[in-house]
Phi, psi and omega in degrees: 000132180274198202295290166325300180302319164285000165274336181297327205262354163273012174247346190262030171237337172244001177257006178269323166303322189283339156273012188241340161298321190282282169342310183290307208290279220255028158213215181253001193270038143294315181286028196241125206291305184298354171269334179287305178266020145286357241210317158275335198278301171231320150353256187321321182283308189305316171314319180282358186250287183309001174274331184302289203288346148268000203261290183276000171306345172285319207285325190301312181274353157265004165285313163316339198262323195286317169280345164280351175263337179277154159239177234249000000 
């Protein structure tokens, strides 16, 4: 997978949970219980880990890169 593609299909990974955070804040389907503990549950951790995993992707993949060039 190139560079491009994974960052594209990880920002299409944090922005479909970040719309499901704009939802719980700004309508009512916060009272709706199975949304709410979707939404605390898997939301929230995924933003933070594709929030991660983009903020640090050059670093990741040049450590990858750097350990597949060494030799064994």
């Amino acid at each position: 997978m190139s560079v491009r593609r994974l960052r594209a299909v990880l920002r299409a990974l944090h922005l479909v949970p970040a719309v499901a955070l704009v939802l719980y804040v700004y309508t009512p389907l916060a009272d709706v219980e199975s949304f709410r503990t979707v939404v605390q549950i898997v939301s929230v951790p995924l933003l933070g880990l594709t929030g991660l995993a983009l903020w640090q992707a050059p670093r990741i993949l040049a450590r990858r890169r750097r350990r597949a060039a060494e030799p064994r």
